[in-house]
MMTF fields as JSON, N, C-alpha, C and O atoms, coordinates in Angstrom:
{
  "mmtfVersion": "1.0.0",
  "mmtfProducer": "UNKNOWN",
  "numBonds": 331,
  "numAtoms": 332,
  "numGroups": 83,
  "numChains": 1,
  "numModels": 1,
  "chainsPerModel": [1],
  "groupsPerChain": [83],
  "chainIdList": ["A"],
  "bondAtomList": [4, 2, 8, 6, 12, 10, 16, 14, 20, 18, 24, 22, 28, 26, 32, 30, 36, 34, 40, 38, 44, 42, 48, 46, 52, 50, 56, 54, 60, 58, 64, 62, 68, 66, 72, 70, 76, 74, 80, 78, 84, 82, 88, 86, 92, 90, 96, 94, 100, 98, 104, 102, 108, 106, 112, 110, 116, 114, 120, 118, 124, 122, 128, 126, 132, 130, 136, 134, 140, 138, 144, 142, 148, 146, 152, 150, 156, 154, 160, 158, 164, 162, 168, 166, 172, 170, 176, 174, 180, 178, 184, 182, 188, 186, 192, 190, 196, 194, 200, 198, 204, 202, 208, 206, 212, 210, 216, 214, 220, 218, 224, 222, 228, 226, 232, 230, 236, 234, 240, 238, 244, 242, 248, 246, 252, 250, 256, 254, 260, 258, 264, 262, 268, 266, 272, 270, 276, 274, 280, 278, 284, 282, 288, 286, 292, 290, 296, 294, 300, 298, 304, 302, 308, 306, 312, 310, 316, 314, 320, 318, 324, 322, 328, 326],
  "bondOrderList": [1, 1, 1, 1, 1, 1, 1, 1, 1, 1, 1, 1, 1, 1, 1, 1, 1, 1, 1, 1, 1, 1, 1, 1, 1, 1, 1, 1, 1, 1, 1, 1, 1, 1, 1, 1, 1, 1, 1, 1, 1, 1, 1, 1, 1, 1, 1, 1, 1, 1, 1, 1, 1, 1, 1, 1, 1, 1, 1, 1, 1, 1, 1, 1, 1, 1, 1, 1, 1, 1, 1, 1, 1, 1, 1, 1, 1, 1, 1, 1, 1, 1],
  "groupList": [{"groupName": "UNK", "atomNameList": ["N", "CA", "C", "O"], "elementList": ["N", "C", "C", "O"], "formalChargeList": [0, 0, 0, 0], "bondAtomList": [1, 0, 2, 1, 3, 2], "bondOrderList": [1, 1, 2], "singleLetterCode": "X", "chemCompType": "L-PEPTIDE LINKING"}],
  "groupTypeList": [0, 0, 0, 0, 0, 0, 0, 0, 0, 0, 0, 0, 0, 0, 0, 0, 0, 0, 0, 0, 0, 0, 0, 0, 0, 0, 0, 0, 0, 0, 0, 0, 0, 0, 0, 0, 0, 0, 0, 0, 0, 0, 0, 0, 0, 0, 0, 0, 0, 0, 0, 0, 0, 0, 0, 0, 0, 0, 0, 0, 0, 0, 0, 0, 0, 0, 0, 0, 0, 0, 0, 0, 0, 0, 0, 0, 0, 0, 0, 0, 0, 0, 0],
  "groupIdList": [1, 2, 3, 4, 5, 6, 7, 8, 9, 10, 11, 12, 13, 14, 15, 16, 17, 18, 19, 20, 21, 22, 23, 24, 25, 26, 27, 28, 29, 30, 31, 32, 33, 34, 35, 36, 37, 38, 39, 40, 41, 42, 43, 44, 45, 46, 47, 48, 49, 50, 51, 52, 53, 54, 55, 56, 57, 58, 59, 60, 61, 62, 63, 64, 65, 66, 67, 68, 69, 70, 71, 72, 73, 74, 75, 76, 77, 78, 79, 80, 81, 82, 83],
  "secStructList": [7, 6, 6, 6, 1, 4, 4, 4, 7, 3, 3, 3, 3, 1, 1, 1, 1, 7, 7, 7, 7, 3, 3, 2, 2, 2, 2, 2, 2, 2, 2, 2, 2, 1, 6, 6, 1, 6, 6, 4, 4, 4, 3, 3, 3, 7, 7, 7, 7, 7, 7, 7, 7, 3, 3, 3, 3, 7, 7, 7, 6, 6, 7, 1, 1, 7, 7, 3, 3, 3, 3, 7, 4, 4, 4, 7, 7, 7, 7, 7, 7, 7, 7],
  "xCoordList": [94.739, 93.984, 94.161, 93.235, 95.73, 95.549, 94.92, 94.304, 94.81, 93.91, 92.69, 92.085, 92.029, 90.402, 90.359, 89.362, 91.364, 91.154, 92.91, 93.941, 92.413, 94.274, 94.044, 94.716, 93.198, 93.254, 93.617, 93.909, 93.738, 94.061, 95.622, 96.028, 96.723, 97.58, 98.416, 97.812, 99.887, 100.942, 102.022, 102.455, 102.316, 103.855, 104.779, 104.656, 105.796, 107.247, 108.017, 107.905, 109.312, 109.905, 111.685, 112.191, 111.902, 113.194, 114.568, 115.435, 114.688, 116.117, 116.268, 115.72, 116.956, 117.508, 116.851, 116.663, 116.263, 116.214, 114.357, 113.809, 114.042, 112.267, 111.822, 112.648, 110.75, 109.479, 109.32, 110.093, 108.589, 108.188, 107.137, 106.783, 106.616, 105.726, 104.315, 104.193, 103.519, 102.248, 101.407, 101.696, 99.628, 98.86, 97.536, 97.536, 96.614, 95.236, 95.64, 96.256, 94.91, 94.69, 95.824, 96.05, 96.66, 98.046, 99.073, 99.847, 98.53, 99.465, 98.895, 99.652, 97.64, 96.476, 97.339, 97.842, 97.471, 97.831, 99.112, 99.522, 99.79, 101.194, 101.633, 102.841, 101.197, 101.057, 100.799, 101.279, 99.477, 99.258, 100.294, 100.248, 100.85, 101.822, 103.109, 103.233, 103.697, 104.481, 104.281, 105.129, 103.091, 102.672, 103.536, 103.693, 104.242, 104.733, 106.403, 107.0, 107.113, 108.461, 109.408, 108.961, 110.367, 111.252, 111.293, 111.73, 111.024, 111.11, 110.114, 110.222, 109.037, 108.107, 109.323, 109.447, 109.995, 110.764, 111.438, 112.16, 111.286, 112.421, 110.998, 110.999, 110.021, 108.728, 108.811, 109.497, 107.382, 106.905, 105.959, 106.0, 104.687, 103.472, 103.014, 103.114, 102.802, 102.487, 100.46, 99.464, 100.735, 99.037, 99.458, 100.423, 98.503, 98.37, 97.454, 96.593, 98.297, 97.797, 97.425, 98.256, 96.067, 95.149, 95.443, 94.955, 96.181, 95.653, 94.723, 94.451, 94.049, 93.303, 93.32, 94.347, 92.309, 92.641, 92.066, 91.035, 93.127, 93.157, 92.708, 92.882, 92.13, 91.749, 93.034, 93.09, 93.735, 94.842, 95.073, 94.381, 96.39, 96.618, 97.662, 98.21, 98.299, 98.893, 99.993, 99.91, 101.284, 101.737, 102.764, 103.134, 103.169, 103.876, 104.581, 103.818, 106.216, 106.558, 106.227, 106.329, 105.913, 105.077, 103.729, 103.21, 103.426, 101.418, 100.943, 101.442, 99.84, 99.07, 98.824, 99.244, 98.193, 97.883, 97.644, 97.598, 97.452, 97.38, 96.033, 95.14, 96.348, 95.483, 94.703, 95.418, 93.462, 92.446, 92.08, 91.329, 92.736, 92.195, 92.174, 92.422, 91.745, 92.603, 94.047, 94.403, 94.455, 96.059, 96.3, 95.93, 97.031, 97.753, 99.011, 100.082, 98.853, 100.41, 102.042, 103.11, 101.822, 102.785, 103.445, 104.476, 102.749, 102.939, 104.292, 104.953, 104.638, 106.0, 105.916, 106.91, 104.835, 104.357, 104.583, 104.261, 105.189, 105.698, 103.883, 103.242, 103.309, 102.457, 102.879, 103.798, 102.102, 102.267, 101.594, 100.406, 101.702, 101.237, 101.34, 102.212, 100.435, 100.355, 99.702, 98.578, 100.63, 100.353, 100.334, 99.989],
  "yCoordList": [120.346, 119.357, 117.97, 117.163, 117.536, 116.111, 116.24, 115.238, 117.3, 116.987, 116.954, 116.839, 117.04, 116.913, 115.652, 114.932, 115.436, 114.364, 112.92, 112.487, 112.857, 111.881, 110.913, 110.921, 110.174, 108.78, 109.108, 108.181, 110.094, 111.021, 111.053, 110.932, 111.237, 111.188, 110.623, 109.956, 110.279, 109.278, 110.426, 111.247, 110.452, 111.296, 110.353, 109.131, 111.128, 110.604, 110.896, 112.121, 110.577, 111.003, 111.037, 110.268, 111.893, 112.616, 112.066, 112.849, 110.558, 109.704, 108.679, 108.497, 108.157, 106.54, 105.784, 105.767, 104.873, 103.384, 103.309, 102.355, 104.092, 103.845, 103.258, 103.251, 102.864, 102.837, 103.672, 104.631, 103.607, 104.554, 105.441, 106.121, 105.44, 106.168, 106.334, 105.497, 107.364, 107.454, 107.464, 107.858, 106.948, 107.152, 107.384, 107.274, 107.754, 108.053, 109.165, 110.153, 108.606, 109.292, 109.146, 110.034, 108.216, 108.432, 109.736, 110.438, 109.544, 110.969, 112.097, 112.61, 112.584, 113.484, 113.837, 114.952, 112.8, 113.503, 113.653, 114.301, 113.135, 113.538, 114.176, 114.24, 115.015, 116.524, 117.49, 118.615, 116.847, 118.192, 118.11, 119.139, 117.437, 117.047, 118.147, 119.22, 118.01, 118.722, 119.844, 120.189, 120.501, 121.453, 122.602, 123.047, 123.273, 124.372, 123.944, 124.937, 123.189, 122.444, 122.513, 122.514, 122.558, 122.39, 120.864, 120.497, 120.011, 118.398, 118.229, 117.276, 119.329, 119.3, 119.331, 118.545, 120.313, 119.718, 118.706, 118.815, 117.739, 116.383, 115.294, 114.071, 116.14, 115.058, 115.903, 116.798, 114.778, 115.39, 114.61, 113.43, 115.619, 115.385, 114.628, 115.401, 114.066, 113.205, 112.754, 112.618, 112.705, 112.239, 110.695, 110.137, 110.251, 108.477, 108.54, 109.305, 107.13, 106.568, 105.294, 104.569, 104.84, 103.704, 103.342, 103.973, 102.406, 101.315, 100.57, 100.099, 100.467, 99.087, 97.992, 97.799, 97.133, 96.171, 94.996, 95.068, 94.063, 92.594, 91.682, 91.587, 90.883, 88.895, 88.229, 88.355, 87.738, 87.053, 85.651, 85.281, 85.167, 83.83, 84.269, 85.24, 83.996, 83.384, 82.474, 81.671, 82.375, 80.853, 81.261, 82.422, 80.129, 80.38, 79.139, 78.214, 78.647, 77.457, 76.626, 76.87, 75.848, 74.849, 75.274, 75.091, 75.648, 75.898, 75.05, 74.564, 74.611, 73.483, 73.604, 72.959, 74.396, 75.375, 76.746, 77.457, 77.152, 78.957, 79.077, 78.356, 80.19, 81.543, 82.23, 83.217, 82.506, 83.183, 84.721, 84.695, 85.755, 86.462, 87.722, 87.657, 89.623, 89.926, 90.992, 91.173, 91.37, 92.126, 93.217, 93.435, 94.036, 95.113, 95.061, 94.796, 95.405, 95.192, 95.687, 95.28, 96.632, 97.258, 95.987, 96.09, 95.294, 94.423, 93.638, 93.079, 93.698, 93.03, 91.354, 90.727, 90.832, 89.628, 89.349, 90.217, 88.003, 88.033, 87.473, 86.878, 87.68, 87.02, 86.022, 86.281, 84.798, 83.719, 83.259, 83.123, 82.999, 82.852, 81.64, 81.557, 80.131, 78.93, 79.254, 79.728, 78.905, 78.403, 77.783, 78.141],
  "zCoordList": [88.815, 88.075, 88.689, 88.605, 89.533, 89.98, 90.942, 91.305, 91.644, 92.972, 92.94, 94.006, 91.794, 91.421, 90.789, 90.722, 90.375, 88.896, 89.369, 88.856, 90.133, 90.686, 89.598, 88.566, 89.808, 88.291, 87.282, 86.526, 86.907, 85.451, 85.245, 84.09, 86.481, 86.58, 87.06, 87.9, 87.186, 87.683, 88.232, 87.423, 89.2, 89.894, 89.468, 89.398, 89.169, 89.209, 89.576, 89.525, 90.19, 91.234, 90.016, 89.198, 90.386, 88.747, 89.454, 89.839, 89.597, 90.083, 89.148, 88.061, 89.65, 88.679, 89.139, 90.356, 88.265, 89.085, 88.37, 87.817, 88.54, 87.739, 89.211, 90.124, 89.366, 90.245, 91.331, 91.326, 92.219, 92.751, 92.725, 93.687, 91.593, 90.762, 92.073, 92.968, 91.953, 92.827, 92.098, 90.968, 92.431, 91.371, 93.023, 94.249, 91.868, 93.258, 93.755, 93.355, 95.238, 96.408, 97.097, 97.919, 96.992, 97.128, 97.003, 97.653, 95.755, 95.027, 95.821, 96.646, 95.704, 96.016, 97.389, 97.526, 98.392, 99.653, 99.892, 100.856, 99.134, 99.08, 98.456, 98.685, 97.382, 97.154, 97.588, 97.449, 98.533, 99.261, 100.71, 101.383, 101.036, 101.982, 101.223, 101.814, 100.436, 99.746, 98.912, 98.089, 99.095, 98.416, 98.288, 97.151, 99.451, 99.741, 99.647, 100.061, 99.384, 99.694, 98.559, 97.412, 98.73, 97.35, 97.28, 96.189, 97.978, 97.775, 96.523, 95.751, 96.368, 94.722, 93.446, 92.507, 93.73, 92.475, 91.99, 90.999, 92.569, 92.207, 91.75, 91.617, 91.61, 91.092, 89.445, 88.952, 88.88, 87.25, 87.533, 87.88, 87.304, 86.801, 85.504, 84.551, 85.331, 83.927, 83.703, 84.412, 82.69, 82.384, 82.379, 81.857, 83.064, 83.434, 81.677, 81.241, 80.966, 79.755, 80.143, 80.69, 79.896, 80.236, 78.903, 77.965, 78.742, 77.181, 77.569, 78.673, 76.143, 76.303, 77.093, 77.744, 77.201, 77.292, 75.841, 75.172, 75.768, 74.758, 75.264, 76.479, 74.729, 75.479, 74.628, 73.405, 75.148, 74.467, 75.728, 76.676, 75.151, 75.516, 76.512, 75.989, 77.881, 78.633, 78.722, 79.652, 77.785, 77.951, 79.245, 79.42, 80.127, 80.794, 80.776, 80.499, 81.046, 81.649, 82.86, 84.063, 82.368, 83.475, 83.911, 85.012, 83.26, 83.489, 82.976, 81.961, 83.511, 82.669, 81.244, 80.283, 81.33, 79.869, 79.917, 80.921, 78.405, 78.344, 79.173, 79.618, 79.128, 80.214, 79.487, 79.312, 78.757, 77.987, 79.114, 80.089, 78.685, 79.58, 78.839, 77.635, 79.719, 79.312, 79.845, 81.009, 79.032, 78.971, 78.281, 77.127, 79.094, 78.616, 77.848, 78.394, 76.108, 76.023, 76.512, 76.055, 77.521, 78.005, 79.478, 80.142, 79.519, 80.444, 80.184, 81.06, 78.629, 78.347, 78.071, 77.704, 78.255, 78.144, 76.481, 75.669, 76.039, 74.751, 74.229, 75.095, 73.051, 72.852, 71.714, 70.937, 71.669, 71.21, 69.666, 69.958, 68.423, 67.35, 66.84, 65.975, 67.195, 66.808, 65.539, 65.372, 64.62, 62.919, 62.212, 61.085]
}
């Protein structure tokens, strides 16, 4: 299924440390690069989750001003509530 459908999915590679991750045609050929290998087992297949996207505000230190754009909340970006 990732090799028909790669945007659909994210590789992960089963160590410490987090990143690394493959997505695309990336992944696509480096699967099939490792198709036959025991180096496949130290990956996990996962379904890639697209959130939304938000129009929210931007604040940053020392920016002129906020940023109207939009954002993913997984991005970790604190959002801001003037009241």
């Amino acid at each position: 299924m990732a090799m028909k459908n790669p945007d659909n999915y994210v590789l992960k590679p089963q160590r410490e440390g987090g990143g690394n991750n493959m997505y695309g045609e990336t992944m696509r050929d480096f699967l099939a690069k490792i198709r036959n290998t025991e180096e496949r087992k130290a990956y996990i297949l996962m379904d890639r989750i697209n959130p939304p996207l938000q129009k929210n505000y931007m604040v940053r230190p020392n920016a002129p001003k906020p940023v109207y754009s939009d954002f993913v909340s997984e991005l970790g970006i604190f959002g801001v509530v003037i009241g």
